[in-house]
N, C-alpha and C positions, 0 to 999 in steps of 0.2 A: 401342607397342613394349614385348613385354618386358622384364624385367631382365636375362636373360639374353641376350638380342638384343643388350642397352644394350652392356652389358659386351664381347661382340662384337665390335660394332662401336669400340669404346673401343680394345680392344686393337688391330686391323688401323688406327685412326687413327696412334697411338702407336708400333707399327712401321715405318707410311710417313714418320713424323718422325724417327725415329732414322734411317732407311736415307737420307731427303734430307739431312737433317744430316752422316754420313756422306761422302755425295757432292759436297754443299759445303765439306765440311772438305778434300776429295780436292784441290775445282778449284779453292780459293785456294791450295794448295801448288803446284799445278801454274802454275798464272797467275802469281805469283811469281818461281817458277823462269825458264819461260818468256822472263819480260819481263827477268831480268838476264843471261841468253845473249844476249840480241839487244841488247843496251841502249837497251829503252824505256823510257820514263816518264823520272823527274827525274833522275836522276843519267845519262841518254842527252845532256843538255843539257852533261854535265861532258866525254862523250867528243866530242860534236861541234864542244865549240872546240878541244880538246887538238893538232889539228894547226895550228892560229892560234898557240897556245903553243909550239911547236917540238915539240909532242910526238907523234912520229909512232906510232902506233898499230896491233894488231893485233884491236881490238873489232869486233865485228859491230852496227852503229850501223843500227836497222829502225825509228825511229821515225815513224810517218807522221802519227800524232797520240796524245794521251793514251790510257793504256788504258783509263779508262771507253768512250771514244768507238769505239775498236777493236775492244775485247771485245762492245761492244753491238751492233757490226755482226755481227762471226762469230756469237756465239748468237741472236742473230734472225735471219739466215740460217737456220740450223744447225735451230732452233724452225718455220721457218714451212714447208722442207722437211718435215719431221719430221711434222706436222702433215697438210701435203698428201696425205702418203702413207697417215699413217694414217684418211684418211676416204676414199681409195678400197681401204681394206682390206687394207691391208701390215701384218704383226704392228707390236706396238709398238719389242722390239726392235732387231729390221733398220732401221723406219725412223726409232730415234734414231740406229744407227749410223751411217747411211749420212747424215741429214743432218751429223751428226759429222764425217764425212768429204768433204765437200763443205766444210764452212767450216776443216776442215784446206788443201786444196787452194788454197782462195783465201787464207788466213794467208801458205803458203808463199808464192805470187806474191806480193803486198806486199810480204814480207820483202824477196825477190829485190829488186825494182821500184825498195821504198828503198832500201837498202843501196846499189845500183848508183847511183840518183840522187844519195844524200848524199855517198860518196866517190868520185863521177867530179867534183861541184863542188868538193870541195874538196883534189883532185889539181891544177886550176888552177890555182889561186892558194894553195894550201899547200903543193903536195909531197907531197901525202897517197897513196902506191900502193893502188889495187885491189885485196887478193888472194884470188884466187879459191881459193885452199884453205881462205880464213877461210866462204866463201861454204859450199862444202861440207860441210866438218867443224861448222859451225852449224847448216844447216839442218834435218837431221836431227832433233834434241833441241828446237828450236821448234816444231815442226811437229807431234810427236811429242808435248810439253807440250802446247800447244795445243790437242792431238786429245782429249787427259786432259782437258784444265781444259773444253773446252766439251762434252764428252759427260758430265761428271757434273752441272756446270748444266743438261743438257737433261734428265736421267734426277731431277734436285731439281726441274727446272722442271711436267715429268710429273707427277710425285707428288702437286706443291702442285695440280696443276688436275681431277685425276681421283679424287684420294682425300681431299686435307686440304682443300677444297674451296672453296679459290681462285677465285671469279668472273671469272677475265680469261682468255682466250684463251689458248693455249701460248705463242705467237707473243709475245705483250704481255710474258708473264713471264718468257721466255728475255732479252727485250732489259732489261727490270730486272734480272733477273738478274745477265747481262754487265757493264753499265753497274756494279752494286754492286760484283762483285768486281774488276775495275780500278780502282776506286777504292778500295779496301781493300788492292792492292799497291801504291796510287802511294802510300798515306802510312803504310799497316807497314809490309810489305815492304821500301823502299827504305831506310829506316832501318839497314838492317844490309848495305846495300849501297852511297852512295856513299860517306859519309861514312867508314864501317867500311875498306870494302875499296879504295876509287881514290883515299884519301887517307892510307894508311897513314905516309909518311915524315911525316906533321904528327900534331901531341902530339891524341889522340883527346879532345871531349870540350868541344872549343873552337868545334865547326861548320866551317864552309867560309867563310873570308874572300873577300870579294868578288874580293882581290888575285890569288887563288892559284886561280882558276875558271881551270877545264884545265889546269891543272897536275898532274895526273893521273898515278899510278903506272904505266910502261909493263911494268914487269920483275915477273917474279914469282918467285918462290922458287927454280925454275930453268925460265931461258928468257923468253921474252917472255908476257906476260901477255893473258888474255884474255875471251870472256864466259864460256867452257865454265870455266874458272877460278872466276871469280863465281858462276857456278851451285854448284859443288861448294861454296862459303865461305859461300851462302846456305841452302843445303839442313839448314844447324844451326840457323837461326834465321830468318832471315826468311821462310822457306817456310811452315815449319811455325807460325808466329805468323800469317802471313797469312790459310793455311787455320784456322785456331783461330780466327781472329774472323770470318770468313765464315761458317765453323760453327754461331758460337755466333749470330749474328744469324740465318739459318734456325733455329737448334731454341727460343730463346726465342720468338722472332714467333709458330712455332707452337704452342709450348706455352701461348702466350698465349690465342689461337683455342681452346685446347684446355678449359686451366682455364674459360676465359667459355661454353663449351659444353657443361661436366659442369656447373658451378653455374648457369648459366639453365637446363638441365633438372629439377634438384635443387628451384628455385626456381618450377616451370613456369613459365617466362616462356617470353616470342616471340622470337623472332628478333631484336627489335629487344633488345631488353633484353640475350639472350648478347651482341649485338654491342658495347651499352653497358659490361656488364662484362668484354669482351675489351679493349675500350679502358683501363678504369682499372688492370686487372692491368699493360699495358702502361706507362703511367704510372709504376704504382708500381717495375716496374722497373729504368726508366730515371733514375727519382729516384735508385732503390737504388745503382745503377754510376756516377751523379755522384758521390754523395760518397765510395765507395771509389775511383775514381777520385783526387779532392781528399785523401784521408789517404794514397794513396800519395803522391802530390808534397811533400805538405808533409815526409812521412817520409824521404823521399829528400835532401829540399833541408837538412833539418834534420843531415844523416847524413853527406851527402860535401859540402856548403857550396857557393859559387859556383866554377867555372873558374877558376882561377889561372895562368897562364903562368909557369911555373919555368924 
């Protein structure tokens, strides 16, 4: 190959990494969002005892399981449609959309499915009412998040398997995919969402005492409080944190791939060798964001000291 072939092909890599990057920075913000309208993941655990607490509630409480496990169903759905379609010859397109929109459609039902399941049981035996305008006015904006967060993982999950040259199936990498970025809002994301927001009357800073689980803010600034609430108090930070490190873990992976495949060519090495040096770049990475990592804590602990109860 040329060098100017090289170069070419260099740059069309290098753009499908910005533009997946991009899309994962979209669908961690969106996945984020998403899961604090509906209240899933960890802090869903604070509004499902809250009517055990007396604290009767207007949240939209969908959790059927962890979002890794959730989100990895819908994009593997989402992926393996997507897929089907396009080897009987449907643009690529249409059929990310449309599988997009098939694991919208089933999102919603679950949502529906639990939400009815979780507060018909605990209208029994708590006093917890049904209300079907929370049913409504939620579903919308999950469904809708949702349709966001798993159509730019499928349009990152494309990318990585037809241009940055990914060995797994679409199918394979949509369900890693999902699976990563749920796991990236159960433990960013939520950070600026139970503690922060359903536990405002306690002095910020201290965690959540075992004691005070569901004891949870019903009221918000005016009116009763809710997920559409949380979403609007996450959209400053937890959102955009979530997609930022979703982001950033698509564009370094692949810049890793990237750097280990201009220097084993630089170097003519084989295949195995770029892969050898895709591995140590990785490496060195990950060494690198330990110990920034470790100088922020210390900086921080050194700065504002331990929690004190005043």
């Amino acid at each position: 190959m040329k060098w100017g072939e090289t170069m070419d092909s260099t740059l069309i890599i290098l753009g499908a990494l910005a533009l997946s990057s991009a899309a994962a920075t979209v669908a961690g913000c969106a996945e984020d969002l998403e899961s604090d309208v509906g209240s899933q993941s960890n802090p869903n655990s604070q509004v499902q005892l809250a009517p055990q607490m007396g604290n009767i509630h207007r949240y939209f409480n969908k959790a059927i399981s962890g979002e890794p496990v959730s989100y990895g169903l819908y994009v593997a759905v989402a992926g393996t449609i997507a897929w089907a379609l396009m080897n009987i010859g449907m643009s690529t397109i249409f059929a990310l959309v449309i599988g997009a929109g098939v694991a919208a459609f089933i999102h919603g039902v679950y949502a529906v499915s639990a939400y009815l399941g979780r507060i018909v049981g605990q209208s029994q035996n708590f006093g917890q009412p049904v209300y079907l305008d929370v049913v409504i006015t939620h579903l919308g904006p999950i469904v809708g998040h949702g349709f966001i967060a798993v159509f730019c993982m499928l349009l990152a999950a494309y990318l990585a398997t037809s241009i940055l040259g990914n060995p797994f199936p679409l199918p394979l990498v949509a369900l890693i995919f999902g699976i990563t970025v749920g796991a990236i809002g159960s433990s960013t994301g939520d950070v600026h969402y139970g503690a922060e927001r359903e536990y405002q009357k306690y002095p910020f800073g201290g965690g959540v005492p075992v004691a005070n689980h569901g004891d949870i803010d019903i009221k918000a600034e005016i009116g009763i409080r809710n997920g559409m609430d949380s979403s609007y108090f996450c959209s400053k930070l937890g959102g955009p944190l979530t997609g930022l490190t979703f982001g950033l873990i698509v564009f370094l992976d692949g810049w890793r791939g990237i750097v280990g495949g201009i220097l084993g060519n630089a170097l003519g090495g084989s295949l195995i060798s770029k892969s050898i040096i895709a591995i140590i770049v990785g490496i060195i990475l990950v060494a690198v964001m330990v110990c920034l990592n470790r100088l922020v804590e210390v900086y921080a602990r050194k700065k504002y000291g331990p929690y004190t109860d005043r």
